[in-house]
Predicted model as a PDB file, atoms N, CA, C, CB and O in Angstrom, pLDDT in the B-factor column:
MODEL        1                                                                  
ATOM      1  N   UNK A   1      -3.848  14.982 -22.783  1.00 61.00           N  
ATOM      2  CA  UNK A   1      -3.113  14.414 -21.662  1.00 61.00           C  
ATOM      3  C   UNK A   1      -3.069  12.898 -21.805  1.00 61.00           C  
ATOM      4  CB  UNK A   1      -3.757  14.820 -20.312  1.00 61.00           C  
ATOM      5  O   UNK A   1      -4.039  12.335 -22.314  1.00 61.00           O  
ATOM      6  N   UNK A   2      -1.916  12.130 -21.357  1.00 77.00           N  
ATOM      7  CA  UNK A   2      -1.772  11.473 -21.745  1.00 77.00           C  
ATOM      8  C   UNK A   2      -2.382  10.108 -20.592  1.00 77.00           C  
ATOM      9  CB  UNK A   2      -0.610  11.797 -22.240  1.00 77.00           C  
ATOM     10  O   UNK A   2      -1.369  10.056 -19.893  1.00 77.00           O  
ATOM     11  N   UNK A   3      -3.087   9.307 -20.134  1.00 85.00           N  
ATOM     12  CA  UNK A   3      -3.791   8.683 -19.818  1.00 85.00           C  
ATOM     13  C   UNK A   3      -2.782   8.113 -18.827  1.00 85.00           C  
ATOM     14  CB  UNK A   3      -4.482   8.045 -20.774  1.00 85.00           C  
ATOM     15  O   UNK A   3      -1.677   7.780 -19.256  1.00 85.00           O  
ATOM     16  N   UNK A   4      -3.108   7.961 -17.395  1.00 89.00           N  
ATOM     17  CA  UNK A   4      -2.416   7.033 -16.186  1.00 89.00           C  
ATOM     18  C   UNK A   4      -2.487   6.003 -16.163  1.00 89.00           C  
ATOM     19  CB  UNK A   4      -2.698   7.122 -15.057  1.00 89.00           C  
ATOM     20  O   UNK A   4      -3.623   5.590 -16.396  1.00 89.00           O  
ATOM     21  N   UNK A   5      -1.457   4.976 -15.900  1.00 94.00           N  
ATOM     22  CA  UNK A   5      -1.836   3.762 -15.671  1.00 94.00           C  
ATOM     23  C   UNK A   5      -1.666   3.125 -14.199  1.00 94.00           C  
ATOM     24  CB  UNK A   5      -1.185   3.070 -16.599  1.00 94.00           C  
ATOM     25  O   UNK A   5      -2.083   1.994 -13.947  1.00 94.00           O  
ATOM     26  N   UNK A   6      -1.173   3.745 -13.473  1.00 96.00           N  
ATOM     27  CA  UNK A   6      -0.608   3.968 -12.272  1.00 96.00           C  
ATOM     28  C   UNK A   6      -0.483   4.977 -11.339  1.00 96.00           C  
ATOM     29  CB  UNK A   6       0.229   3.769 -12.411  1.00 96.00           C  
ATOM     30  O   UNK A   6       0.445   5.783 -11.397  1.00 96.00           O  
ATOM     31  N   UNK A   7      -1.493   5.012 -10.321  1.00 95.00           N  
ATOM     32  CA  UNK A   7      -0.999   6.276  -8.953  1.00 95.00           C  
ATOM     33  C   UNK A   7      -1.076   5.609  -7.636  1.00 95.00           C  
ATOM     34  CB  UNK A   7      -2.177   7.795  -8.753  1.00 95.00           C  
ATOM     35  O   UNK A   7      -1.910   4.871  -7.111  1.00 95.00           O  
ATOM     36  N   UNK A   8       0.039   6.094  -7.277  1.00 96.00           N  
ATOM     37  CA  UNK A   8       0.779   5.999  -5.914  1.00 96.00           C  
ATOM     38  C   UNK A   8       1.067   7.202  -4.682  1.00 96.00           C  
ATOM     39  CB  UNK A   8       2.068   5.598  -6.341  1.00 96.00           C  
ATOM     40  O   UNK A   8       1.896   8.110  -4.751  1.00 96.00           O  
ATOM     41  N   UNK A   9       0.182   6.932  -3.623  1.00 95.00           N  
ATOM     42  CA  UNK A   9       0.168   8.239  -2.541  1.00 95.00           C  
ATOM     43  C   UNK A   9       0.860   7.200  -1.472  1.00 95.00           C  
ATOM     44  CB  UNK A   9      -1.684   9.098  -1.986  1.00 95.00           C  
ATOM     45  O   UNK A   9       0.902   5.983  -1.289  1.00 95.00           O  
ATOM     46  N   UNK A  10       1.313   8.250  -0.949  1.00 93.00           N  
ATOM     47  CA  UNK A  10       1.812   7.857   0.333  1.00 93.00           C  
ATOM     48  C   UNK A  10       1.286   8.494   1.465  1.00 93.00           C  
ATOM     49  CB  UNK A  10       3.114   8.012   0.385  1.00 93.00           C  
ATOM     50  O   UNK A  10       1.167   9.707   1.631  1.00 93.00           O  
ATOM     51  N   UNK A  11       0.857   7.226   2.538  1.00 91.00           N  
ATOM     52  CA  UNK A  11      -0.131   8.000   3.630  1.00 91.00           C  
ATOM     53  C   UNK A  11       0.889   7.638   4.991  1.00 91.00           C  
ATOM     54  CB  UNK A  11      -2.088   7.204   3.765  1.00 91.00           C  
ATOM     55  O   UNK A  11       1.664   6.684   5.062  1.00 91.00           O  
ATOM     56  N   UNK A  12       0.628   8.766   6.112  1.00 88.00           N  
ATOM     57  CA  UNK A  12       1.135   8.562   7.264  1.00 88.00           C  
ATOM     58  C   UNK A  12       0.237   9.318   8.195  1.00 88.00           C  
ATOM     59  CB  UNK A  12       2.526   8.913   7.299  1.00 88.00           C  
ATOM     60  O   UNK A  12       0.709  10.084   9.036  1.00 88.00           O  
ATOM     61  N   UNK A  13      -0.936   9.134   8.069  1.00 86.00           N  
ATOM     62  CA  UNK A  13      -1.680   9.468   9.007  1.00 86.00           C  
ATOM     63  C   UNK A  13      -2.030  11.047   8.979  1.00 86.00           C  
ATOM     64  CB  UNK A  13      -1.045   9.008  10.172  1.00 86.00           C  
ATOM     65  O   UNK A  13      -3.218  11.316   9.157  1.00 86.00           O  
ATOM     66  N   UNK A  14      -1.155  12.100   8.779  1.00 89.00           N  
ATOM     67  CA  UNK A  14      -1.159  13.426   8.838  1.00 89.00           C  
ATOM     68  C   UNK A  14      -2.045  13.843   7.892  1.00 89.00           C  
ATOM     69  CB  UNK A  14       0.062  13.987   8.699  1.00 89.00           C  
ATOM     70  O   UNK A  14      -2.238  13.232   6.841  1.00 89.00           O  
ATOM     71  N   UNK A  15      -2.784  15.202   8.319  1.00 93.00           N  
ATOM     72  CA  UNK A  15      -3.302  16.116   7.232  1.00 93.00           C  
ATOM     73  C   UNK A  15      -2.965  15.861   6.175  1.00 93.00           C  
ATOM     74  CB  UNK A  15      -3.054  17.306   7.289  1.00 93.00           C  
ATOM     75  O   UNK A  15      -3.614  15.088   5.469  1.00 93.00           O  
ATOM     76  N   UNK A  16      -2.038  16.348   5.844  1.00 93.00           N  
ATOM     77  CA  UNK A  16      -1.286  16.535   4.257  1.00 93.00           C  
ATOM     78  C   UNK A  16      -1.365  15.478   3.402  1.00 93.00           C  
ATOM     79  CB  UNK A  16       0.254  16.763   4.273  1.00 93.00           C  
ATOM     80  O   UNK A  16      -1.744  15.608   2.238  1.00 93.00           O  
ATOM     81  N   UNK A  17      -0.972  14.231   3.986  1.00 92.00           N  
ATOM     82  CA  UNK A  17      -1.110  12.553   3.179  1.00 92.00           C  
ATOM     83  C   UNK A  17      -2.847  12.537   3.181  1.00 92.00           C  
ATOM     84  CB  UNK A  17      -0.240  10.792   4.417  1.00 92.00           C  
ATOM     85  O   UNK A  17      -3.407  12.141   2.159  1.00 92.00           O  
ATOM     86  N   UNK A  18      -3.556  12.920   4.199  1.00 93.00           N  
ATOM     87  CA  UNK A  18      -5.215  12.339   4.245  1.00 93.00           C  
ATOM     88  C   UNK A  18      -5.420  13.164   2.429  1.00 93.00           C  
ATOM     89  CB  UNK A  18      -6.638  13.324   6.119  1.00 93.00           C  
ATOM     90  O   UNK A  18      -5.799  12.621   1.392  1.00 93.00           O  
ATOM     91  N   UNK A  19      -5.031  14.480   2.651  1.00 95.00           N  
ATOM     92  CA  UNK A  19      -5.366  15.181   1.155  1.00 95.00           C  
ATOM     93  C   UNK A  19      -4.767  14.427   0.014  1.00 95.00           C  
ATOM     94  CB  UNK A  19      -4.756  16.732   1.021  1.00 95.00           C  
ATOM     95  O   UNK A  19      -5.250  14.365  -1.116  1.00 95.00           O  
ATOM     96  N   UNK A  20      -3.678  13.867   0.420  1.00 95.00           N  
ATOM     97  CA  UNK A  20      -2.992  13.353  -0.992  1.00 95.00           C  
ATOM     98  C   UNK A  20      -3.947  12.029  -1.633  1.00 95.00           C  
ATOM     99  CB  UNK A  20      -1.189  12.735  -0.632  1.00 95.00           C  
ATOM    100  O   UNK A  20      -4.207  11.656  -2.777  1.00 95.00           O  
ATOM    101  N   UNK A  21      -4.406  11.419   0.095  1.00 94.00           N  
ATOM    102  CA  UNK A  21      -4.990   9.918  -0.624  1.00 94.00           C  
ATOM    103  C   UNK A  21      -6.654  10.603  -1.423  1.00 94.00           C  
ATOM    104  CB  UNK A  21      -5.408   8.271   1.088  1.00 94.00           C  
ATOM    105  O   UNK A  21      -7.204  10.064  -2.384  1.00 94.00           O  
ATOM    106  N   UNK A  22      -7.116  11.748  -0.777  1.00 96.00           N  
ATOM    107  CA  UNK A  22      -8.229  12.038  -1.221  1.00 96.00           C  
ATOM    108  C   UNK A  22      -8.273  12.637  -2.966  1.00 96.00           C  
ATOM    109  CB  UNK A  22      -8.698  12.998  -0.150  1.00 96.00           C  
ATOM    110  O   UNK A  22      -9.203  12.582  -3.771  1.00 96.00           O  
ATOM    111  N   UNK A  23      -6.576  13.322  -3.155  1.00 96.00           N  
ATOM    112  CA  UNK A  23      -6.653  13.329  -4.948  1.00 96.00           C  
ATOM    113  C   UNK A  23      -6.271  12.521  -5.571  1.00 96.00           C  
ATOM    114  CB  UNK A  23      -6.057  14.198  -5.664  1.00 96.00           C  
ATOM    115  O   UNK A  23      -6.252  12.521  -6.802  1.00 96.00           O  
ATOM    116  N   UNK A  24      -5.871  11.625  -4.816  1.00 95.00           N  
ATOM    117  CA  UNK A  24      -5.454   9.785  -5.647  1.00 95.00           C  
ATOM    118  C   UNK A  24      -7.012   9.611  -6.208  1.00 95.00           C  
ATOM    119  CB  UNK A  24      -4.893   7.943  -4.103  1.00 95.00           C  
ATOM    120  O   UNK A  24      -7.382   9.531  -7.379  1.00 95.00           O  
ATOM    121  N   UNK A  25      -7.851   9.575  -4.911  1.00 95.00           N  
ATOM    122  CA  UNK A  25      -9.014   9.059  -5.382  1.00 95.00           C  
ATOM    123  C   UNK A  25      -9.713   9.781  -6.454  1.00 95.00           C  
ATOM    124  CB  UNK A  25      -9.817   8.910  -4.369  1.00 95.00           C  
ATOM    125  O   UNK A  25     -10.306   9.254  -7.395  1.00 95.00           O  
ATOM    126  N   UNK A  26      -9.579  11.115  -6.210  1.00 96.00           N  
ATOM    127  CA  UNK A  26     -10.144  11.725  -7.231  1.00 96.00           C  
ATOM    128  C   UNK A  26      -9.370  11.580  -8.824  1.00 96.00           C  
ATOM    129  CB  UNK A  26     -10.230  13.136  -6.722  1.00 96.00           C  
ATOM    130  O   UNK A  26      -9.940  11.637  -9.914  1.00 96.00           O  
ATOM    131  N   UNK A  27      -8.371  11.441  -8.641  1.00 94.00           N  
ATOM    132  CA  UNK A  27      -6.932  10.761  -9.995  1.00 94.00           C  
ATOM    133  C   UNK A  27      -8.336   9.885 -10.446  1.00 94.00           C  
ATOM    134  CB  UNK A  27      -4.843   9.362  -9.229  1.00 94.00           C  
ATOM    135  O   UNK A  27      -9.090  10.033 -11.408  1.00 94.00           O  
ATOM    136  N   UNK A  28      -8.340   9.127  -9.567  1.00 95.00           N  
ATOM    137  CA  UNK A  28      -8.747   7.488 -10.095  1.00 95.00           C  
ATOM    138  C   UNK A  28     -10.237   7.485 -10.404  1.00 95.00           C  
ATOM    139  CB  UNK A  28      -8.467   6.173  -8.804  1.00 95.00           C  
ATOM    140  O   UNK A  28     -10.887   6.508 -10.776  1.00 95.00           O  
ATOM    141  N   UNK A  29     -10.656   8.645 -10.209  1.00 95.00           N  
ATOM    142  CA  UNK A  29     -12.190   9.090 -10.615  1.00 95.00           C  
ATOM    143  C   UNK A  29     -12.255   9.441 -11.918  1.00 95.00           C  
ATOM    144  CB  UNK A  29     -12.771  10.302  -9.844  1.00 95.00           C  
ATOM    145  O   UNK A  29     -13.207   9.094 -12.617  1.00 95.00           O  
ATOM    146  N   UNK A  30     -11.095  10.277 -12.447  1.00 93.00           N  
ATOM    147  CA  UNK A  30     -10.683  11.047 -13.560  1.00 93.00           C  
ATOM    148  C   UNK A  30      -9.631   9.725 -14.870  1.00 93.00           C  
ATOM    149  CB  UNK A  30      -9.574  12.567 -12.696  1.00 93.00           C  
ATOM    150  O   UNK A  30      -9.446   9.833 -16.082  1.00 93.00           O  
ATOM    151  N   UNK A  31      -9.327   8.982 -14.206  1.00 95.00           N  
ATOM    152  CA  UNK A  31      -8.576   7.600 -14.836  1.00 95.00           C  
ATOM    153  C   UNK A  31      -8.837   6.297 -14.129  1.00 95.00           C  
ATOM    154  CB  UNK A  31      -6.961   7.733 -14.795  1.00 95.00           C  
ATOM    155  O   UNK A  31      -8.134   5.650 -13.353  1.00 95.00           O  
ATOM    156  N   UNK A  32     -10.517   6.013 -14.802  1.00 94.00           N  
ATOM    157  CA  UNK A  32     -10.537   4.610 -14.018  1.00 94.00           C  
ATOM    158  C   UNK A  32      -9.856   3.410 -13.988  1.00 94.00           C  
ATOM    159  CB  UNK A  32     -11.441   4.150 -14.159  1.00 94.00           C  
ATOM    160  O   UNK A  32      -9.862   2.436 -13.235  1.00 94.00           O  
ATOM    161  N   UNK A  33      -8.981   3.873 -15.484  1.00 94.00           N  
ATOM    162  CA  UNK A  33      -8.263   2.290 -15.668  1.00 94.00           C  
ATOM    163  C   UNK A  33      -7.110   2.329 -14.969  1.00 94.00           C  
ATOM    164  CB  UNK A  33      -7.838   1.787 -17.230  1.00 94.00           C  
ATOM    165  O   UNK A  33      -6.648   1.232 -14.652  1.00 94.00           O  
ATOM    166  N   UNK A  34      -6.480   3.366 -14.622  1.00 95.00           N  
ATOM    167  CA  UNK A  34      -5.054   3.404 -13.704  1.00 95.00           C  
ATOM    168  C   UNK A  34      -4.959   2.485 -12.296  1.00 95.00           C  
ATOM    169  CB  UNK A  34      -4.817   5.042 -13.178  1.00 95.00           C  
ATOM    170  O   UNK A  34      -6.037   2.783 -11.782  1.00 95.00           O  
ATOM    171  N   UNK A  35      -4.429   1.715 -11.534  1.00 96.00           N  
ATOM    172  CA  UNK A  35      -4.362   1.355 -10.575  1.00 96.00           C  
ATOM    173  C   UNK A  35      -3.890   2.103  -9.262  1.00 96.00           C  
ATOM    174  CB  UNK A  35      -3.886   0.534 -10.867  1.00 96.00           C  
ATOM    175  O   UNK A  35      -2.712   2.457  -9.209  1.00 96.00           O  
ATOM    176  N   UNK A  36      -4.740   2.365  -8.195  1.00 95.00           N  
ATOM    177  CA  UNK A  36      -4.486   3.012  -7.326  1.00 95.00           C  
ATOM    178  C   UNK A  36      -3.816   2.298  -5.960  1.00 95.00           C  
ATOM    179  CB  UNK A  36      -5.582   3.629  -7.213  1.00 95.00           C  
ATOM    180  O   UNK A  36      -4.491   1.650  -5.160  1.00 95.00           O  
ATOM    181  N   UNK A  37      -2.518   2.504  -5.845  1.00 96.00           N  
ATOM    182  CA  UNK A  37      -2.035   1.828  -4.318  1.00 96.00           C  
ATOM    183  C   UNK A  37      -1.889   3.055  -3.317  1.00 96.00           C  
ATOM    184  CB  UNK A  37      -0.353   0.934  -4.394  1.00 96.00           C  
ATOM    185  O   UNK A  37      -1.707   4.135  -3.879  1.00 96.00           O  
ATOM    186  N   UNK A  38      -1.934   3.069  -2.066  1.00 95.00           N  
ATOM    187  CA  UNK A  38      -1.906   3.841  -0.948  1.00 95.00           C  
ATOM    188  C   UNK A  38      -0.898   2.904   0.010  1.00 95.00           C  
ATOM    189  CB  UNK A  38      -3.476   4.146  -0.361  1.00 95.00           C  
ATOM    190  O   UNK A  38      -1.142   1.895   0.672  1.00 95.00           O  
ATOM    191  N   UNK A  39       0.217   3.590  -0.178  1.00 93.00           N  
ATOM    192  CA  UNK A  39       1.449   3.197   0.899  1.00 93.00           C  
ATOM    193  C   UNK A  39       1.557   3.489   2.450  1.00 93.00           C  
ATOM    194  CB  UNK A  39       2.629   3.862   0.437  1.00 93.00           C  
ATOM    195  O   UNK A  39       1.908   4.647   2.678  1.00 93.00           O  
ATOM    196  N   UNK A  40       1.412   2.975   3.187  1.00 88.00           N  
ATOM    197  CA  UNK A  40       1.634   3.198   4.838  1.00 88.00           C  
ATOM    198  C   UNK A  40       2.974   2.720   5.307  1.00 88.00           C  
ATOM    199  CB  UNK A  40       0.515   2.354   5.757  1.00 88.00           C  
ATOM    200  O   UNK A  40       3.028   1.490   5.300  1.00 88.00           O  
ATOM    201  N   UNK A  41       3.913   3.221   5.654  1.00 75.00           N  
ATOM    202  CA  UNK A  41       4.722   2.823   6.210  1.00 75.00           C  
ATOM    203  C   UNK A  41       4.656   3.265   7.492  1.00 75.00           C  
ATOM    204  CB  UNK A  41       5.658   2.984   5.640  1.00 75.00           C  
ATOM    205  O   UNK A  41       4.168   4.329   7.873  1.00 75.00           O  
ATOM    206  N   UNK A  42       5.272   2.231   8.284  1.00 73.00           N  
ATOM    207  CA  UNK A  42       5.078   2.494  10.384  1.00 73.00           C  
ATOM    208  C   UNK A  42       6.520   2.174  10.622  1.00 73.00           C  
ATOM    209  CB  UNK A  42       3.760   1.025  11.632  1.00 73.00           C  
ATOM    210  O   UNK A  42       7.348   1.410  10.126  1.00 73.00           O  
ATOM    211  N   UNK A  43       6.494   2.904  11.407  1.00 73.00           N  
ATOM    212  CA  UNK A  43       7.991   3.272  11.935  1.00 73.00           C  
ATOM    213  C   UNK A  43       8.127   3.027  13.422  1.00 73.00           C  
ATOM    214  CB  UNK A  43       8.374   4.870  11.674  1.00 73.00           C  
ATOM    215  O   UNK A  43       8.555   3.897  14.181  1.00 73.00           O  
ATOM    216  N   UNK A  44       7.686   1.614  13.890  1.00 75.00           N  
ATOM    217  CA  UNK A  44       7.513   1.021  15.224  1.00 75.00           C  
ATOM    218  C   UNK A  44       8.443  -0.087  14.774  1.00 75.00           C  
ATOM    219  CB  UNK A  44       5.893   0.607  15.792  1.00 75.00           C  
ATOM    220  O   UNK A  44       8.968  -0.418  13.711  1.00 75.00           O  
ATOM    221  N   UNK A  45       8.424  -0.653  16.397  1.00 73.00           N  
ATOM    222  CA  UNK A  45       8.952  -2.079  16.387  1.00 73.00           C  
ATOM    223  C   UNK A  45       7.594  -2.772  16.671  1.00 73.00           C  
ATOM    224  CB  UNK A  45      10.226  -2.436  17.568  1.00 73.00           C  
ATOM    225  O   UNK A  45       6.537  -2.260  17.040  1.00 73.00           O  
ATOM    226  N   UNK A  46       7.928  -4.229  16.372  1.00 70.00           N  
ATOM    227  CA  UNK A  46       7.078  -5.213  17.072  1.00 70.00           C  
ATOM    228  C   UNK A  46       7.385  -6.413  16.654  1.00 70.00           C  
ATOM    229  CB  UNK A  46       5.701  -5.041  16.927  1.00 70.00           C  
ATOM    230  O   UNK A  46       7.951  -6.691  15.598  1.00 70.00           O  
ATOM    231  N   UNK A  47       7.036  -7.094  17.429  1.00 71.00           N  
ATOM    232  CA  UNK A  47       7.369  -8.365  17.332  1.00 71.00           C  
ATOM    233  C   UNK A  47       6.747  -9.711  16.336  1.00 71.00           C  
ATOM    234  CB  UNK A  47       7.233  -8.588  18.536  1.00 71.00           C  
ATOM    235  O   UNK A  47       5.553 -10.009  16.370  1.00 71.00           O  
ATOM    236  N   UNK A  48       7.774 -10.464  15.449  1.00 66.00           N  
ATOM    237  CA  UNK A  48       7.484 -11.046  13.962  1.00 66.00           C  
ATOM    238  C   UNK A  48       7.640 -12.531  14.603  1.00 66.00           C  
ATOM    239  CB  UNK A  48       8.740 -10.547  12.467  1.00 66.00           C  
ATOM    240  O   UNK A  48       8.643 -12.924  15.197  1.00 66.00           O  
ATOM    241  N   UNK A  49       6.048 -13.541  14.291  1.00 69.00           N  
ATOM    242  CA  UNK A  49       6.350 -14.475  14.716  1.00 69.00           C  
ATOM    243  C   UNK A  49       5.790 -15.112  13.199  1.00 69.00           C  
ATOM    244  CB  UNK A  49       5.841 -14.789  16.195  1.00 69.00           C  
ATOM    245  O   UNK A  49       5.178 -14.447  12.363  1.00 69.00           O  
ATOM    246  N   UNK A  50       6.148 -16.524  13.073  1.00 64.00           N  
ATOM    247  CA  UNK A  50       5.531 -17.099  12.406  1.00 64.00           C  
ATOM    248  C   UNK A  50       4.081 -18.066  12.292  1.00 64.00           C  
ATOM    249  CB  UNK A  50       6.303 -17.425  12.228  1.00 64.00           C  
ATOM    250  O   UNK A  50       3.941 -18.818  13.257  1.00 64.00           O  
ATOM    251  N   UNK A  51       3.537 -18.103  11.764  1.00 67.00           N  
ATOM    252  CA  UNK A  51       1.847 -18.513  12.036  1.00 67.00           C  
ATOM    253  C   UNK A  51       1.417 -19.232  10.961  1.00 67.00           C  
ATOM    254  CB  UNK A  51       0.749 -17.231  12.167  1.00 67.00           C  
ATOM    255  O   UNK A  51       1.113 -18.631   9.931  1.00 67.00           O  
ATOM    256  N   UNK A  52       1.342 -20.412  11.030  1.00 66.00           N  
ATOM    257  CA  UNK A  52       1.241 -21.215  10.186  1.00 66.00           C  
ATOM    258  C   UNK A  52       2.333 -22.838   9.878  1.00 66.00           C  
ATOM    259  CB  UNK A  52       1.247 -20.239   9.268  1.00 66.00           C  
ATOM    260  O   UNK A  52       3.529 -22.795  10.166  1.00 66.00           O  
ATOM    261  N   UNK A  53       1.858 -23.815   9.433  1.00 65.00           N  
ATOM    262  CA  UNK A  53       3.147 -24.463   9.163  1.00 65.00           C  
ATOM    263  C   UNK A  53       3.929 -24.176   8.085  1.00 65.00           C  
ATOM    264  CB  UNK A  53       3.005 -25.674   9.081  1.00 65.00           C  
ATOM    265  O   UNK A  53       3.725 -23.968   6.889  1.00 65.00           O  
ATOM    266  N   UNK A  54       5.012 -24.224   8.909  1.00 61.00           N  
ATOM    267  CA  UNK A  54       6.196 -24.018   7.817  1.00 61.00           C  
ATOM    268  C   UNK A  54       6.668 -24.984   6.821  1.00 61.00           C  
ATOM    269  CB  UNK A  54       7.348 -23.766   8.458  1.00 61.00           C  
ATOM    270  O   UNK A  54       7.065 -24.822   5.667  1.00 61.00           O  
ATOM    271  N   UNK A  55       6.492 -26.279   7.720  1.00 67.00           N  
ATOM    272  CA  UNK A  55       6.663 -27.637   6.722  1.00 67.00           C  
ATOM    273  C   UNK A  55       5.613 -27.755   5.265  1.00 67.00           C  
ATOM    274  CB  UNK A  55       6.243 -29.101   7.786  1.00 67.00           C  
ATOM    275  O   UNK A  55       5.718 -28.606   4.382  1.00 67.00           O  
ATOM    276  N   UNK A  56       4.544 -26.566   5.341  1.00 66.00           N  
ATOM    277  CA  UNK A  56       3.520 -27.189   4.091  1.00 66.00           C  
ATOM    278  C   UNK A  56       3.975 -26.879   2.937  1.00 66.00           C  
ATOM    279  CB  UNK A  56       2.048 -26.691   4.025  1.00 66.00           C  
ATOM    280  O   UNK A  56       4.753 -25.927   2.982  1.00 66.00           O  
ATOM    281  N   UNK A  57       3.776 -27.356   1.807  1.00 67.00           N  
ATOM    282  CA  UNK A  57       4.047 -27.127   0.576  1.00 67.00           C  
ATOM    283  C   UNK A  57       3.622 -25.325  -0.003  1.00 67.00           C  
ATOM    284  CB  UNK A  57       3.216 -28.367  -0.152  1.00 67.00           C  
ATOM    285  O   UNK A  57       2.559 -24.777  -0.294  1.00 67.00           O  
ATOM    286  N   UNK A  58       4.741 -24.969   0.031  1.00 65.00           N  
ATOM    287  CA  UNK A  58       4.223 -23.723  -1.174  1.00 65.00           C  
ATOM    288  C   UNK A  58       5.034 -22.469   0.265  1.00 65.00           C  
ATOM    289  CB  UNK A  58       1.565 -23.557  -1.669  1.00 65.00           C  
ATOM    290  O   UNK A  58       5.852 -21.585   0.011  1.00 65.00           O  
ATOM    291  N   UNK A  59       4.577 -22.738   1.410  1.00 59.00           N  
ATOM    292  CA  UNK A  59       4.607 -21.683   2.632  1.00 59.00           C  
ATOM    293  C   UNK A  59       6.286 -21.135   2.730  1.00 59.00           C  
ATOM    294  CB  UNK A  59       4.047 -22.574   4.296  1.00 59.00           C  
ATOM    295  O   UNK A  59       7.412 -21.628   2.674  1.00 59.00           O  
ATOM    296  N   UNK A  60       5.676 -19.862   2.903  1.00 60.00           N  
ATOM    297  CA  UNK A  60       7.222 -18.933   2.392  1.00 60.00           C  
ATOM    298  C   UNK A  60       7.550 -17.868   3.462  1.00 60.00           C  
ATOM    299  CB  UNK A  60       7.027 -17.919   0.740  1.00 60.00           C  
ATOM    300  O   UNK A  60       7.357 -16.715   3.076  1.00 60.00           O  
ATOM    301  N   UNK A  61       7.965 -17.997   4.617  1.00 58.00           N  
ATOM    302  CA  UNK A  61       7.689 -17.078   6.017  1.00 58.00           C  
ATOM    303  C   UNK A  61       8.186 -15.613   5.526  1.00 58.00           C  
ATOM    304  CB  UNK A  61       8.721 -17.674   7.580  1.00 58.00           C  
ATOM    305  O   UNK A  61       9.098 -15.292   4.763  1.00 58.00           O  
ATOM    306  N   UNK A  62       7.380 -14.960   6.147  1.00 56.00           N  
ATOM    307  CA  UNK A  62       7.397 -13.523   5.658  1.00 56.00           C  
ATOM    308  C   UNK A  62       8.993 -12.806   5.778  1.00 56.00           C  
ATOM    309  CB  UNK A  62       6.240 -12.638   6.644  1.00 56.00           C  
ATOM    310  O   UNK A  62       9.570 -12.862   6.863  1.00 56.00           O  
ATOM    311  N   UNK A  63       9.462 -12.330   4.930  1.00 52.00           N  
ATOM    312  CA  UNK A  63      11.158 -12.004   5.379  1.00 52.00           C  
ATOM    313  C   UNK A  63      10.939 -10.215   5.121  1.00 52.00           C  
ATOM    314  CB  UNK A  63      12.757 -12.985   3.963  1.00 52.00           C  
ATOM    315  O   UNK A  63      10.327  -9.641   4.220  1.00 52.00           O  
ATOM    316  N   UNK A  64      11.782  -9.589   6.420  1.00 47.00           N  
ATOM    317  CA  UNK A  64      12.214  -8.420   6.259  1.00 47.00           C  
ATOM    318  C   UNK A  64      10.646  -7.086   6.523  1.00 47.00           C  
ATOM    319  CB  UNK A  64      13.002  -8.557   4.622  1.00 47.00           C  
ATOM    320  O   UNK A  64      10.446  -5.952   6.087  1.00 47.00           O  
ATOM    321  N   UNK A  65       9.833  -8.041   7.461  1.00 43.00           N  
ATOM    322  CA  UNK A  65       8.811  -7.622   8.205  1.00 43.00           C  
ATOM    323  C   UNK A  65       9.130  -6.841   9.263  1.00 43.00           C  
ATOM    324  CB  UNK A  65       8.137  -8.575   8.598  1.00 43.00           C  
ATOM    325  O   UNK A  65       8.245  -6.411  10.002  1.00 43.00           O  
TER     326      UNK A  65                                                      
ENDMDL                                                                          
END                                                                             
């Protein structure tokens, strides 16, 4: 088999995702060198303010939050 370098679960709170993130982990038990991300996406509103100065060098306000 050919060695992972990458696994990606997607979680939303439910049963089914809790199992998925639990064989990611086990993936990543079985391929330590692979990188493991766990995706959450939320499907709310809320409100996007900015926090921080904007005038400082480098500062990049978060877009499409």
């Amino acid at each position: 088999m050919k060695d992972l370098k990458y696994i990606v679960v997607a979680f939303d709170g439910n049963e089914d995702s809790k199992r998925a993130v639990e064989y990611g982990a086990t993936l990543k038990k079985a391929f330590p060198e692979a990188k493991l991300t766990v995706v959450h996406a939320l499907n709310e509103k809320f409100e996007q303010r900015i926090i921080g100065n904007a005038s400082a060098p480098g500062f990049v306000p978060a877009v499409g939050f």
